[in-house]
C-alpha positions in Angstrom: 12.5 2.1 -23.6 9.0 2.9 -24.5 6.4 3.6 -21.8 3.1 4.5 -21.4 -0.3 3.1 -19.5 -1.9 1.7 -23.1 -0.2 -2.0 -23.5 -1.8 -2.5 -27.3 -0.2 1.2 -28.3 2.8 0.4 -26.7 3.4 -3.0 -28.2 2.6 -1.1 -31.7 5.0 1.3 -31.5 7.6 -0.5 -30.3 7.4 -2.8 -33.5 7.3 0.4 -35.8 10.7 1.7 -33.8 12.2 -2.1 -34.2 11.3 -2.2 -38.0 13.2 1.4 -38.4 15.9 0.7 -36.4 16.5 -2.6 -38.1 17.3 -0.7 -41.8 20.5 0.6 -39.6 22.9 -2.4 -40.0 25.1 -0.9 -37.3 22.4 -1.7 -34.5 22.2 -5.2 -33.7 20.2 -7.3 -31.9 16.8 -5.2 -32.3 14.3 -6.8 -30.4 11.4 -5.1 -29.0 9.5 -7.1 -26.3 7.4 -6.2 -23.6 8.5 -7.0 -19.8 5.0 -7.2 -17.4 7.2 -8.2 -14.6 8.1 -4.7 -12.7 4.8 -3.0 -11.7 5.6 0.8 -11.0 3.2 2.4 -8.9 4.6 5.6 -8.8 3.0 8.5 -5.3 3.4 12.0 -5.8 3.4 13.7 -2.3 3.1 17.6 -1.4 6.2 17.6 1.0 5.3 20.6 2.2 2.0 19.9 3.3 2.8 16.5 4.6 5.3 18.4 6.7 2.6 21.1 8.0 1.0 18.4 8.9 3.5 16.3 10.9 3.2 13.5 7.9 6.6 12.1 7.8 8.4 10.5 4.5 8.4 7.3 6.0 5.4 6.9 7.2 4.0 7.6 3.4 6.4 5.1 2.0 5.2 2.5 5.1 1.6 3.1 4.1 1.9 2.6 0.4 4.1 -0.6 0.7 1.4 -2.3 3.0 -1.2 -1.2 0.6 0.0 -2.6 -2.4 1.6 -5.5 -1.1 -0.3 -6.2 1.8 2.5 -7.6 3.8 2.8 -6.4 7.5 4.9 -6.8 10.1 3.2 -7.4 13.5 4.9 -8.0 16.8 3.1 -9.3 19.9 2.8 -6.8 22.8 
């Protein structure tokens, strides 16, 4: 598995790694393809200050979910 944030580069490279392994008639089915369907978003917290704070984990995780996805749960009062 290849990553990175540049699709053209990444597509590149994992052509040039397919062509190499492909001279290795031990490897079969060498197939490099690029899968858009799992977006990471990936949140780097300072625990420590979220915790000096009174920021809990959950609340973080809560926040970023409703941010990207923009789905909420709302009860009536």
């Amino acid at each position: 598995m290849i990553r990175g944030p540049d699709l053209g580069k990444l597509a590149e490279l994992s052509k040039q790694v397919a062509d190499r392994m492909a001279r290795y008639p031990e490897l079969v089915d060498v197939n490099p393809s690029l899968n858009l369907n799992t977006p990471e978003l990936q949140v780097k917290l300072d625990r420590q200050r979220a915790a000096d704070i009174g920021v809990r984990m959950t609340d973080v995780s809560d926040a970023v979910r409703l941010f990207y996805s923009g789905e909420d749960e709302i009860t009536p009062l």
